[in-house]
C-alpha positions in Angstrom: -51.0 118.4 -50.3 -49.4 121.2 -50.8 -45.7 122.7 -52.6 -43.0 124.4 -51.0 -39.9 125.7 -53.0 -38.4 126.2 -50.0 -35.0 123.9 -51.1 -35.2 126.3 -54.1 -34.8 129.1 -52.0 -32.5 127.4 -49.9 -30.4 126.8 -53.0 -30.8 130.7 -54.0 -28.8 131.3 -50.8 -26.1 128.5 -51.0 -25.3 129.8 -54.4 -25.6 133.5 -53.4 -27.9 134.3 -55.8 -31.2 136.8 -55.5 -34.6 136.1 -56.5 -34.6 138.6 -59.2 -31.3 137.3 -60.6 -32.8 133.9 -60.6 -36.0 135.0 -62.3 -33.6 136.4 -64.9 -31.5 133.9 -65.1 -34.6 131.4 -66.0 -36.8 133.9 -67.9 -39.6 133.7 -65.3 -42.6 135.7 -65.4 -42.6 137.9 -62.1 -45.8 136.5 -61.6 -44.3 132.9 -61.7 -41.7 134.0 -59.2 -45.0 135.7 -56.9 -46.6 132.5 -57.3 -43.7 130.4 -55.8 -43.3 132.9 -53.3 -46.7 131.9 -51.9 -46.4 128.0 -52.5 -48.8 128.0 -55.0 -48.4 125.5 -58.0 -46.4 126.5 -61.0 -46.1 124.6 -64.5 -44.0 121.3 -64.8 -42.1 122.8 -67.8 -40.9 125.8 -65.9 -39.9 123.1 -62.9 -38.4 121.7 -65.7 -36.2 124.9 -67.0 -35.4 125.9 -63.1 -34.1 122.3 -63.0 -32.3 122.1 -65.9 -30.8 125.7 -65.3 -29.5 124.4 -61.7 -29.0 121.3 -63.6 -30.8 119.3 -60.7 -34.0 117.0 -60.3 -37.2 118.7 -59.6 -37.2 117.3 -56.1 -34.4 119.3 -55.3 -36.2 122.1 -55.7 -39.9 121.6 -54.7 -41.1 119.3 -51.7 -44.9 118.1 -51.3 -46.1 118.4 -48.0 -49.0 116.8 -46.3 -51.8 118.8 -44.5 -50.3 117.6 -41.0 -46.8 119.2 -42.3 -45.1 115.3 -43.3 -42.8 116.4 -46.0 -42.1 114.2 -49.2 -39.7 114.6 -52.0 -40.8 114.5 -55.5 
């Protein structure tokens, strides 16, 4: 399985808000932010603090998906 933050991205744009304002805005590392770029796996706690800034679940901003590309929620 794999992550996509693609409803965090998705979320960026309903709420007009750019990536580097969001990395701001949550105190990411721009490393963090490259890393979710590419899907790759970031730390539950900063889940947590992108969550609790959007003041949302995790699973509205992350999605698991399967190697044949079946989607789950968190």
């Amino acid at each position: 399985m794999k992550v996509s933050y693609a409803p965090l991205w998705k979320l960026l744009i309903d709420r007009k808000m750019s990536q580097a304002d969001f990395r701001r805005a949550v105190q990411l590392s721009p490393n963090t932010l490259t890393k979710m770029k590419r899907d790759d796996e970031v730390s539950l706690s900063t889940l947590l603090r992108i969550a609790t800034y959007f003041n949302c679940n995790i699973g509205d901003i992350c999605d698991f998906v399967t190697e044949r590309g079946l989607e789950h929620e968190l």
